[in-house]
Legacy VTK file of the C-alpha trace (Angstrom):
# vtk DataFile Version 3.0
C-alpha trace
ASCII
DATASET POLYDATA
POINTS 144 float
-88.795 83.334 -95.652
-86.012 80.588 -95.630
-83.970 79.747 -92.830
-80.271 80.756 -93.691
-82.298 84.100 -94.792
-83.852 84.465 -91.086
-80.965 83.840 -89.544
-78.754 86.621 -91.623
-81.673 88.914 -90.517
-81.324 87.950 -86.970
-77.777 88.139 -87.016
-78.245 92.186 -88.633
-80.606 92.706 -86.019
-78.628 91.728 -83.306
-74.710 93.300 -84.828
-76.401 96.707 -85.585
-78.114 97.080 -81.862
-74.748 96.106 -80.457
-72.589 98.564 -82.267
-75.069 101.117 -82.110
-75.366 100.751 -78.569
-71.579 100.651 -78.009
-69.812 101.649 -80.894
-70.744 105.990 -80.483
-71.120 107.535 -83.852
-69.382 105.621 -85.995
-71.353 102.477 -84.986
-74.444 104.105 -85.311
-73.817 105.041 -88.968
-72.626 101.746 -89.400
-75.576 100.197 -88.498
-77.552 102.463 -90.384
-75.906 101.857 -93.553
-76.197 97.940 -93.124
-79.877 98.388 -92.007
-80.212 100.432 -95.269
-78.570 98.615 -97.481
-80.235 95.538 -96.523
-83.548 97.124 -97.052
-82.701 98.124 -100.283
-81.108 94.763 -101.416
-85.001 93.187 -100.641
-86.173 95.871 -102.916
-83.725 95.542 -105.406
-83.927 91.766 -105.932
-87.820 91.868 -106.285
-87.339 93.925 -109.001
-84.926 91.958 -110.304
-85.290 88.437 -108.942
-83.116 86.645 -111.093
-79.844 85.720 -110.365
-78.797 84.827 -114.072
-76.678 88.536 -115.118
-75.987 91.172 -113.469
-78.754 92.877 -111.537
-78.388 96.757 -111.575
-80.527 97.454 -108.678
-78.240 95.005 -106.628
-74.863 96.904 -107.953
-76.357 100.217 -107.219
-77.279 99.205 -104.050
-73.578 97.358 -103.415
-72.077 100.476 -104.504
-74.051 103.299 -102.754
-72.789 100.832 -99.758
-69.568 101.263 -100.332
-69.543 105.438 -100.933
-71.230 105.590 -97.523
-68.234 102.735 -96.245
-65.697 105.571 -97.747
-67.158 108.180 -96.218
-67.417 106.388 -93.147
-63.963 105.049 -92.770
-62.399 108.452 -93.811
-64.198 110.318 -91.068
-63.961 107.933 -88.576
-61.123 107.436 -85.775
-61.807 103.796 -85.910
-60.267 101.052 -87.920
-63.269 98.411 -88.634
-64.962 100.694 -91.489
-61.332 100.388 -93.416
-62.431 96.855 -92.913
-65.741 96.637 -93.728
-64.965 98.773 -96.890
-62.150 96.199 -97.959
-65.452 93.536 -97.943
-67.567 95.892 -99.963
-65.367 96.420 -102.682
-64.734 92.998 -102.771
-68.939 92.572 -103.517
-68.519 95.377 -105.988
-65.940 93.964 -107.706
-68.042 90.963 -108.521
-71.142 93.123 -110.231
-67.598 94.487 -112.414
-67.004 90.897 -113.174
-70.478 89.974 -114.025
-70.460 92.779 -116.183
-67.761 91.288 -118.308
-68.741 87.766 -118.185
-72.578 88.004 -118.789
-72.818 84.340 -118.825
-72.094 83.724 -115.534
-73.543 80.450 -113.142
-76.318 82.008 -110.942
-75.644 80.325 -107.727
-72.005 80.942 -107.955
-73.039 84.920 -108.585
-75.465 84.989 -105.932
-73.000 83.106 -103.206
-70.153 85.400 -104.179
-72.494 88.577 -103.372
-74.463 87.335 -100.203
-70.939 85.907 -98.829
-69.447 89.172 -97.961
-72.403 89.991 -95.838
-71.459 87.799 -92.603
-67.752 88.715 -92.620
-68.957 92.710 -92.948
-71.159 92.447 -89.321
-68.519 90.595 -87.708
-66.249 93.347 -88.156
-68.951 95.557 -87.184
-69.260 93.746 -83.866
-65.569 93.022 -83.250
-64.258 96.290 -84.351
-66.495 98.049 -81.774
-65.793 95.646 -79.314
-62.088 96.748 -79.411
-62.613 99.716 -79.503
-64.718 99.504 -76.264
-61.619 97.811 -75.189
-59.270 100.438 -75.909
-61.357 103.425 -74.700
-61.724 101.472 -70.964
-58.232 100.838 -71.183
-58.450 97.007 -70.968
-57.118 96.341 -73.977
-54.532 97.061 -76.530
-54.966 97.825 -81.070
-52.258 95.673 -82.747
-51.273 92.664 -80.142
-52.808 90.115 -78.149
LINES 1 145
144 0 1 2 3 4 5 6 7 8 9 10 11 12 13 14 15 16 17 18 19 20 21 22 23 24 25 26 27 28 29 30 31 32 33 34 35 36 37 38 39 40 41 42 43 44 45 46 47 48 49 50 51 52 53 54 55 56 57 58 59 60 61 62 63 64 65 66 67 68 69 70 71 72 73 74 75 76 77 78 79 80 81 82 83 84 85 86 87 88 89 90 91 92 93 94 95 96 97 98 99 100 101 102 103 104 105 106 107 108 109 110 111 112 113 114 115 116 117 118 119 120 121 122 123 124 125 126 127 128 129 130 131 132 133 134 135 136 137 138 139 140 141 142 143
């Protein structure tokens, strides 16, 4: 396992046992569908390991993520799924685009995919953060 791969596992690890612990139900789903989804992205790309196309497995699993996002953010009270679902359709949008463009550069495919995965935990983390904030009173949605 390579390095910048370790480190997006650690950093998975660590978002999803922080919302989970603090961020009530909707972090715990949250977490679950990042867990998942990350599981199933591993399984996906051995299937289809290349990078050169579009990978079905890898869209199906990109947009099964973002009907559980939807689902999430519309029966949620908080505001950080609306967030996180912004960032998956983003992802999803570039399967639709490799879809159109077959020919597309593999590294550029594969570092428009796996960048939306970094930005998604932090909102994770600093959505239920805030919202931790708010609850206790300490803090404030919408200002400094």
């Amino acid at each position: 396992m390579d390095t910048i791969l370790l480190a997006f596992y650690s950093a998975l690890l660590l978002c999803a046992v922080y919302a989970s612990a603090n961020g009530g139900r909707t972090g715990k789903a949250g977490s679950a569908i990042f867990v998942v989804a990350s599981v199933l992205t591993v399984a996906a790309a051995r299937i289809h390991p290349s990078w050169a196309g579009t990978s079905l497995g890898l869209f199906a699993v990109d947009a099964g993520c973002l009907l559980a996002l939807l689902i999430l953010a519309l029966a949620s009270n908080r505001f950080w799924p609306i967030w996180a679902l912004g960032f998956q359709i983003v992802a999803v949008a570039t399967h639709l685009a490799t879809l159109s463009i077959p020919d597309v550069v593999p590294k550029s495919f594969q570092a428009l995919l796996s960048f939306w995965a970094i930005p998604i935990l932090w909102v994770m983390v600093a959505g239920t953060h805030k919202d931790m904030q708010y609850e206790l009173g300490t803090g404030r949605y919408g200002g400094a």
